[in-house]
Every structure is written in C-alpha cells, then in structure tokens.
ROKOLFI-306835 format. One record per residue (C-alpha): residue in one letter; x, y, z. Coordinates in steps of 0.2 Angstrom, whole numbers, padded with zeros to 4 digits, always signed. Last residue first. Layout:
! residues N
AXYZ;...
This chain:
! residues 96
X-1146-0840-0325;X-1141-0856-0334;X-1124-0860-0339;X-1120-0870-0356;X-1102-0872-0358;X-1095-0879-0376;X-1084-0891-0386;X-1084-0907-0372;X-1092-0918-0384;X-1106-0918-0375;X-1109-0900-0376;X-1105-0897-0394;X-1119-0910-0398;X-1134-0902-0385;X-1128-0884-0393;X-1131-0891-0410;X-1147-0899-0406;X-1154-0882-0396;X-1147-0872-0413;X-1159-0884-0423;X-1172-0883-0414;X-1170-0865-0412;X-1170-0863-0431;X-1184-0872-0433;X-1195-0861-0422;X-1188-0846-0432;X-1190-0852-0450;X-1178-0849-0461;X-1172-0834-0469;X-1153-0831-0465;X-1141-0815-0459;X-1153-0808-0447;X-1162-0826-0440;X-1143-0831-0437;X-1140-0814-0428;X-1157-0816-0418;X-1153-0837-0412;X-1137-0831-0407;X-1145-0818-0395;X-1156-0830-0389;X-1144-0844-0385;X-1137-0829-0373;X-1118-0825-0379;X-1100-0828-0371;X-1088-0820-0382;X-1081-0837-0394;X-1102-0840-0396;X-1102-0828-0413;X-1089-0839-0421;X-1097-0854-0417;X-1113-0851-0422;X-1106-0844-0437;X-1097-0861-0439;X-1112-0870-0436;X-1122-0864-0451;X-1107-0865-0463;X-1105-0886-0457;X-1095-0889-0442;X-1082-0903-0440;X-1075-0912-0423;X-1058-0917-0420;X-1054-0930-0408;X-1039-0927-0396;X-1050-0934-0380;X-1047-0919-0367;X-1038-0907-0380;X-1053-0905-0389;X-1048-0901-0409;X-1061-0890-0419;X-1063-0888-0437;X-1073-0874-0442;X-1080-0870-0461;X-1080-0856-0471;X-1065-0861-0481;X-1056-0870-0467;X-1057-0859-0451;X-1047-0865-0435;X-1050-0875-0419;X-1041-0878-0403;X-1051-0884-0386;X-1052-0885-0369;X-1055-0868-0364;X-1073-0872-0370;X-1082-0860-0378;X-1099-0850-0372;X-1114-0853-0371;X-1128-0843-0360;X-1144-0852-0358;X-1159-0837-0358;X-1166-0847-0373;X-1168-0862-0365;X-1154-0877-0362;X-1156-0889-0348;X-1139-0893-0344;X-1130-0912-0347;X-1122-0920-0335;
C-alpha cells in the first residue's frame, strides 16, 4: 500500500537494493524482483541525498539550491518520483 506523501514524509532507501553511479546517473538493482531501475541526473541527486533518511522538504530545498526551476513543479515532480521508487520497492516513505 502506498503512503500518503507531504512534505513532512521522511524517505529514505530501501535495504533491499544495490545501485551504482554510471556517469552521473544511478542504476539500482532490487533484490526482491532482480529488475534494475534507471535514474536520470535529477533523480540521482535525489537519490543520493535520500541514502540518510531526509524530510521530502529538505530534498525539495537542496534541489531548488543547486537548480532554477519552479518550486510547485518541482514538488510535483519529486512527489512523482517518490510515488515510482516506492512501488517498485526502491524507497520508504514514513509519515510523522
């Protein structure tokens, strides 16, 4: 089942994966199903910043530091990815 994710959500890595940086993007390996998923520039410094457990707010304030984009699409887009990760097993969300 699938969290309800705000910006208080707290995200964090599964344990049930293995994933490596391929010129500045991720490639991650579930254990559970064995398929490997891909991430894009964007999604690997999500990625990268989410291997410490972090508030979706606090990863939506380093991304709006480091790129200019618009701040309501931005969480749209990071609120898609997270919903993505966490289907496929790749992610935890826990709400507070």
């Amino acid at each position: 089942m699938q969290n309800i994710i705000s910006e208080d959500s707290i995200l964090t890595v599964s344990s049930n994966q293995l994933s490596c940086d391929l010129s500045g993007e991720s490639v991650i390996l579930n254990h559970k199903d064995g398929v490997y998923y891909g991430l894009d520039n964007l999604g690997t410094e999500v990625w990268n910043i989410i291997q410490t457990p972090k508030k979706l707010k606090e990863v939506k304030s380093y991304i709006l530091e480091l790129y200019d984009v618009d701040a309501r699409q931005l969480e749209c887009d990071l609120i898609e990815l997270v919903k993505n990760l966490e289907e496929s097993g790749l992610v935890e969300v826990k709400n507070a």
